[in-house]
N, C-alpha and C positions, 0 to 999 in steps of 0.2 A: 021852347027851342032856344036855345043858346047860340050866343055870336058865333065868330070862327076865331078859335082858341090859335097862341104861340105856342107849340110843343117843342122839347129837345127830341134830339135822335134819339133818347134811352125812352122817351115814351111814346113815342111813334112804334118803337121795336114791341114796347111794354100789350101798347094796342094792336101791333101786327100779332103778335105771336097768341094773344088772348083769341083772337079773331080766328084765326088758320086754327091752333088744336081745338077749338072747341066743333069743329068740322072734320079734323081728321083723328081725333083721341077724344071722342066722345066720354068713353068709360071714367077718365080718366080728368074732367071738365064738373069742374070750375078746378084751376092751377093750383098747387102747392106752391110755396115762394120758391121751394129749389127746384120744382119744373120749370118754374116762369125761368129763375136766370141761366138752366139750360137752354131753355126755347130760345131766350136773346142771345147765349153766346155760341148760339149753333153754326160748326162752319158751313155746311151747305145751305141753299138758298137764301142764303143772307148777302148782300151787300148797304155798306164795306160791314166783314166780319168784327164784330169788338167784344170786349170781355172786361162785360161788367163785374161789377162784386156785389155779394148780395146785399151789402147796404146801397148802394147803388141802385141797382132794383125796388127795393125796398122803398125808395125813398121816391122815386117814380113813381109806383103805385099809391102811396099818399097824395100826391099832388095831384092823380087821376082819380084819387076817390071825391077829394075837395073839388075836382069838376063835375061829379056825376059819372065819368068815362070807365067809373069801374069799380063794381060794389066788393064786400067782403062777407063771407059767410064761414060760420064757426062749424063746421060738420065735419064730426072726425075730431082725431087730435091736435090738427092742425088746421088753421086759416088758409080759407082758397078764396080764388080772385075770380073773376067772369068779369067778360067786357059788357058796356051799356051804351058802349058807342055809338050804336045805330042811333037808339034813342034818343041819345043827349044831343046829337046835331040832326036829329031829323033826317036821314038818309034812310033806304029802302035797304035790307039785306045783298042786293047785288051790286050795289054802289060802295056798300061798306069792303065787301070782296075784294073789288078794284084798288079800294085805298089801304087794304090791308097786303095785300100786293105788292102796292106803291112803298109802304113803310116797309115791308123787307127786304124789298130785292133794288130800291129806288127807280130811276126811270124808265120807262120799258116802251113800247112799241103797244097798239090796240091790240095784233096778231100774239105779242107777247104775254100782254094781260090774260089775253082769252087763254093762251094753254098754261097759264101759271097760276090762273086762278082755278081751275075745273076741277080741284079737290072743295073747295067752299063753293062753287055756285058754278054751272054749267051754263055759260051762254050757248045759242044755238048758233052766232056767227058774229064777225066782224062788227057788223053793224050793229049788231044787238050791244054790243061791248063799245064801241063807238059813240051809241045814242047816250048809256048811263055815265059818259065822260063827260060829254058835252051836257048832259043836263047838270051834273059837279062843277062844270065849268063856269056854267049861268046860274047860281044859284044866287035869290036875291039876295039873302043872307049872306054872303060873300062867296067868293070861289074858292074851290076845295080843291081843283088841279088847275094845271095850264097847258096846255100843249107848247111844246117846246118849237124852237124854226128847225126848221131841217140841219142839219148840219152835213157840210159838201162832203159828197157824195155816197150819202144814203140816201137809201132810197123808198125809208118810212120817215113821220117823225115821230118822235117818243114826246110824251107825259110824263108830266112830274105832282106830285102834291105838293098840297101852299101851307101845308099844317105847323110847318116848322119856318114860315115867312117866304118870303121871297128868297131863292135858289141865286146863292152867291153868286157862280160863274153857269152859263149853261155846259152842262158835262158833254165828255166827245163822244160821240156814239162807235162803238165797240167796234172794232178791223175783222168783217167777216169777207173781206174778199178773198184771201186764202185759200175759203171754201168753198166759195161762191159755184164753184165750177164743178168740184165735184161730187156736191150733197143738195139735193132738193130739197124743196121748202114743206112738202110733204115728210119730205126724211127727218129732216131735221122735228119738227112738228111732235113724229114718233118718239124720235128718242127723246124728246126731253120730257113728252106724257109717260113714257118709260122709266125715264131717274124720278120723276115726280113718286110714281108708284113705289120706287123700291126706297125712298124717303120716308114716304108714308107707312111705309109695312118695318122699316129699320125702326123710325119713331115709335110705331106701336110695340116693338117688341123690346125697346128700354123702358116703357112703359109697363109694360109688364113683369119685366124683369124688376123695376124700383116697388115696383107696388106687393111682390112675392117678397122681396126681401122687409118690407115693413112688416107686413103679417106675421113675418118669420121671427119679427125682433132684431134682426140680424143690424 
């Protein structure tokens, strides 16, 4: 089991995005380089959105192979990527979720994890999602998140990963008062397992759309 690595944002993204499609594009799993640098420069569920180049990517993916964090295999006419992250730092599958989570959308709320992860791993509740933080948090081997302070007047705190070092400034947490009043936490809850789905069904269907056209020659 290896230390707890310094990663950039382009390979945290590199490990988030290997992590999520190989849960929600199965078929389609282990990556082509040019699915991977669409998967990183996706504008939904991404924060912040950037737009890598695929040497860029490319070059990510080497410095994640010389970790272990991410093998290559020649199948096909082209080189595909799969992540080995669990493995290489010892974490469980639903702990990896969380921190692949964390590398895409950056800091979130437990209640947030849980509904933004439930395409890779279905907690059954809060606490369930809470316990795999707090064990990331205590790990001897170092800590893989932090729970963040509260910041005045919210009324969760959010988590952050340490993969990328210590978190410059802690971020403001987002102005949902707004809505506060007139959307429940149940509502809210829906609609975003809602855009998750139609993410995942949009995703699959460029997926099939680039993979028709390879067959095609096109």
């Amino acid at each position: 089991m290896m230390s707890v690595p310094v990663l950039s944002l382009l390979e945290t993204r590199v490990l988030g995005v290997l992590i999520e499609k190989q849960h929600t594009v199965p078929d389609t799993y282990p990556l082509t380089l040019n699915a991977l640098v669409s998967g990183c420069n996706q504008k939904t569920s991404r924060d912040p959105v950037i737009e890598a180049s695929e040497a860029e990517v490319q070059a990510a993916v080497d410095r994640l192979k010389s970790a272990s964090m991410v093998m290559e295999s020649s199948g096909g006419r082209v080189m595909r990527y799969a992540q080995n992250f669990g493995k290489a730092l010892g974490v469980p599958p639903q702990s990896a979720a969380l921190l692949a989570v964390l590398f895409l959308r950056g800091p979130q709320t437990a209640g947030e994890l849980r509904i933004n992860s439930e395409r890779l791993h279905r907690f059954g509740d809060i606490l369930s999602v809470e316990a795999f933080l707090n064990e990331l948090a205590e790990r001897k081997e170092g800590a893989l998140v932090r729970e963040l302070a509260k910041a005045p007047g919210a009324r969760e705190t959010r988590w952050v990963h340490l993969l990328s070092g210590e978190p410059a400034a802690l971020p403001a947490a987002p102005d949902t008062s707004a809505h506060s009043e007139s959307l429940t936490v149940s509502e809210v809850a829906a609609m975003k397992a809602q855009i998750a789905s139609l993410e995942s069904e949009v995703a699959s269907l460029k997926e099939a759309v680039a993979r028709l056209t390879r067959d095609l020659g096109a």
